[in-house]
GUDRENPA-665751 format. One line per field, with one value per residue (C-alpha): residue number from 1; residue in one letter; x negated, y, z negated. Coordinates in steps of 0.2 Angstrom, whole numbers, plus 5000, padded with zeros to 4 digits. Layout:
<atoms>
seq: (NUM	...)
type: (A	...)
X: (X	...)
Y: (Y	...)
Z: (Z	...)
</atoms>
This chain:
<atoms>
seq: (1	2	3	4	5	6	7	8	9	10	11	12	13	14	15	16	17	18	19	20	21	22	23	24	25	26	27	28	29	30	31	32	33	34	35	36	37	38	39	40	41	42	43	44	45	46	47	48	49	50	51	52	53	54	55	56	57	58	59	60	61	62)
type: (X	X	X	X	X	X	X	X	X	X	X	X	X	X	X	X	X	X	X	X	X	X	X	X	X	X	X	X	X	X	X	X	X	X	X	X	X	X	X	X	X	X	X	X	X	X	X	X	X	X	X	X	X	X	X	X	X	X	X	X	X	X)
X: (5000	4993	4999	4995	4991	4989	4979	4972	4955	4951	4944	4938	4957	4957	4943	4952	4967	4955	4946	4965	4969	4953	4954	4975	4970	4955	4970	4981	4970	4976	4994	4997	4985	4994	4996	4977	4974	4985	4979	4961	4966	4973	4956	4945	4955	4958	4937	4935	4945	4935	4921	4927	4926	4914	4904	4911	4902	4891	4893	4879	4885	4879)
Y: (5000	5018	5032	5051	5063	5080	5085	5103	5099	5085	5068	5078	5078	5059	5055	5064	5050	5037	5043	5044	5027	5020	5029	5025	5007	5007	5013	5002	4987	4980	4985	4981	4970	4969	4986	4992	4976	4984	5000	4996	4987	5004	5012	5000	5000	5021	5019	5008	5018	5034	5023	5019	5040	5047	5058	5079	5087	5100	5116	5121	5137	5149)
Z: (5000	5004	4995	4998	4982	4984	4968	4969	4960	4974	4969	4951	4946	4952	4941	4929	4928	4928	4911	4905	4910	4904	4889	4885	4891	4875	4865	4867	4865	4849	4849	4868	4877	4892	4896	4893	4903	4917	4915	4918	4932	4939	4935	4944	4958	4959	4958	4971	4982	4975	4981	4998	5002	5013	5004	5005	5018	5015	5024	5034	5039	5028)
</atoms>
């Protein structure tokens, strides 16, 4: 599936919700296993996808 985010910060903002998830996911590790599980499943995935990005390009006009 392909979903399109328009997130005014760029990929930051997505990095962003990744430390969220990883961090709600370290929260809820005791009290809801399955959730934190899903959740870090999220993260990896959002990251691999951040990794899949061709690196911004640099503006040589100056």
């Amino acid at each position: 599936m392909a979903v399109l985010l328009h997130l005014p910060g760029g990929t930051d903002d997505l990095t962003e919700i990744v430390e969220g998830l990883l961090a709600g996911a370290d929260a809820k590790t005791h009290t809801a296993p399955a959730i934190a599980e899903r959740w870090r499943n999220l993260a990896h995935a959002i990251g691999d996808s951040l990794d899949l990005l061709p690196p911004p390009r640099q503006d040589t006009t100056t």
